[in-house]
C-alpha positions in Angstrom: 0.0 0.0 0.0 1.7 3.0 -1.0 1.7 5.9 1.5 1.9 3.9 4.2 4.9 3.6 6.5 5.5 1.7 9.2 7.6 2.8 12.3 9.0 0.7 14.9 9.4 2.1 18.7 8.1 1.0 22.1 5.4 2.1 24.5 6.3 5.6 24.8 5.6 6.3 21.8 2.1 8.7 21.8 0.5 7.4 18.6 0.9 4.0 20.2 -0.4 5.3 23.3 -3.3 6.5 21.6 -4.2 3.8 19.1 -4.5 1.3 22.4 -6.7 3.8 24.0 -8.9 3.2 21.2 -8.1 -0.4 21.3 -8.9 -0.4 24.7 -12.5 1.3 24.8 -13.5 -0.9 21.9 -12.6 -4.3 23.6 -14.4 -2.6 26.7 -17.7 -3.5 24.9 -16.8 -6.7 23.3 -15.6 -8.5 26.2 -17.8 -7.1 28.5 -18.4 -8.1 32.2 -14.4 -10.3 31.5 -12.9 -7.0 30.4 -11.2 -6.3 33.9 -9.4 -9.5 33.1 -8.2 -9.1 29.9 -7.2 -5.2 30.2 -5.1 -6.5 33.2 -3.1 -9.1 30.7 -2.5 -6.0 28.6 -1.3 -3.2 30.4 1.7 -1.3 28.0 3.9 -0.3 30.8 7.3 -1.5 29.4 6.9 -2.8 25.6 10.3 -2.6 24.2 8.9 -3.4 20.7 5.6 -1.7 19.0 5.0 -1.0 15.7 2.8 2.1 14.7 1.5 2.5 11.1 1.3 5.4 9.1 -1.1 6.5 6.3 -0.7 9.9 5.3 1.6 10.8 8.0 -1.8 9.7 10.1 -1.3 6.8 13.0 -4.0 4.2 11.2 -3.1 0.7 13.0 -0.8 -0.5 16.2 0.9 -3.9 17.3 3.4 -5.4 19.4 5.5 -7.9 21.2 6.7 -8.9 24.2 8.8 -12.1 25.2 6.4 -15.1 26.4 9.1 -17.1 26.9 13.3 -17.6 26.2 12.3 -17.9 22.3 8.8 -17.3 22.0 7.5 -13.3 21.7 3.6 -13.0 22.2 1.6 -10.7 19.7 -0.2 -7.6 21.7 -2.2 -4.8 21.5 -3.1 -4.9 17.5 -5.6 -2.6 16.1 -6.9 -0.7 13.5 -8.4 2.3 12.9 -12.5 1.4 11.4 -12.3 3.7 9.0 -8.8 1.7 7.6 -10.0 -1.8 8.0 -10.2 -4.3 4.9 -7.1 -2.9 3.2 -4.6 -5.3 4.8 -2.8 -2.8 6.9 -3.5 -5.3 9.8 -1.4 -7.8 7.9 1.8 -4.9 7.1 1.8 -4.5 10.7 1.4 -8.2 11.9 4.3 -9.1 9.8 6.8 -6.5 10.6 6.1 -7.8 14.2 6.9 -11.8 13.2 10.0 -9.7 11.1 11.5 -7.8 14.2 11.1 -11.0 16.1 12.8 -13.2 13.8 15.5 -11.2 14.3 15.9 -10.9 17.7 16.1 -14.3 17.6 13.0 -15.9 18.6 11.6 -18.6 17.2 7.7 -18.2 17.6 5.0 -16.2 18.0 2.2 -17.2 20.3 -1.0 -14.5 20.0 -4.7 -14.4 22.2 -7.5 -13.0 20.8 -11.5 -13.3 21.5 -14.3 -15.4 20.2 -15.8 -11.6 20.1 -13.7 -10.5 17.2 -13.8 -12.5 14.0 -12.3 -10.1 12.3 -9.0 -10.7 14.1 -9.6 -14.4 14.2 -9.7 -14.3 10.1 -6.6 -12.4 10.2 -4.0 -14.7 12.5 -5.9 -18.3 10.2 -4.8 -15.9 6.6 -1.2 -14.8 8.4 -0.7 -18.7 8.6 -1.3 -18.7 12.5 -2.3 -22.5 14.1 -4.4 -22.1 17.1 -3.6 -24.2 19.8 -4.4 -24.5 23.4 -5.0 -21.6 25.5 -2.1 -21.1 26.9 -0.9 -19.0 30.4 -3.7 -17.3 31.9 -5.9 -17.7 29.6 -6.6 -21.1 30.3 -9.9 -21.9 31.1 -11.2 -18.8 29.6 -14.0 -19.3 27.3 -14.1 -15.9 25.1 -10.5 -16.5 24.3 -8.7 -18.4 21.3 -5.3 -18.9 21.0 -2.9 -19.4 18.2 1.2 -20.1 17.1 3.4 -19.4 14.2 6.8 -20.6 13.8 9.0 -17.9 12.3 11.5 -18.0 9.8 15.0 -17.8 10.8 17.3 -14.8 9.2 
């Protein structure tokens, strides 16, 4: 997609900040009376590695990772604007993230996302994403699916 650029940085970053504020009030709704749980998995303090994408110089969609485990990053915190979904900006971003943590090293991304938001679900099956288990704390918890890619080494 031309005009579109993609920045990496971390949490401190304000359209980051921003973008997950809208993140945040959106899930609010979806996940309803378990929100206090999930928004408690998913707090920003700390991310070393966010992406924040750009159309027209505009913050249009957010991501990140965070290590899970000695070689395993988890996906965070993705979203898009409405107004920019459907035009695989989603994608751009989720694979600069599986890109930056191929090479620090790791060798998988792990991911959680709700039964709430097919939208995402579609996304992580067309990235090539296999869900498995849930995994952590979200174990047991209904409204959640969870799902692995192995990355390609660099």
């Amino acid at each position: 997609m031309t005009d579109l650029t993609i920045k990496r940085t971390d949490s401190t970053n304000p359209d980051f900040i921003e973008l997950v504020a809208e993140l945040d009030a959106l899930l609010a709704i979806l996940d309803g009376e378990e929100h206090a749980f999930y928004n408690n998995l998913n707090k920003i303090d700390h991310i070393k590695h966010a992406v924040v994408a750009y159309k027209n110089e505009q913050p249009v969609a957010c991501g990140a990772i965070r290590e899970y485990a000695i070689d395993i990053m988890e996906v965070k915190r993705m979203y898009t604007k409405p107004g920019m979904r459907g035009k695989g900006i989603a994608g751009i971003v989720l694979t600069e993230l599986e890109k930056w943590a191929a090479e620090l090293g790791y060798k998988k991304c792990v991911l959680e996302t709700g039964l709430r938001q097919p939208d995402a679900i579609r996304l992580y099956e067309k990235s090539r994403y296999k869900e498995i288990p849930n995994y952590g704390k979200y174990a047991g918890m209904e409204n959640s699916v969870c799902f692995e890619k192995e990355l390609n080494s660099k």
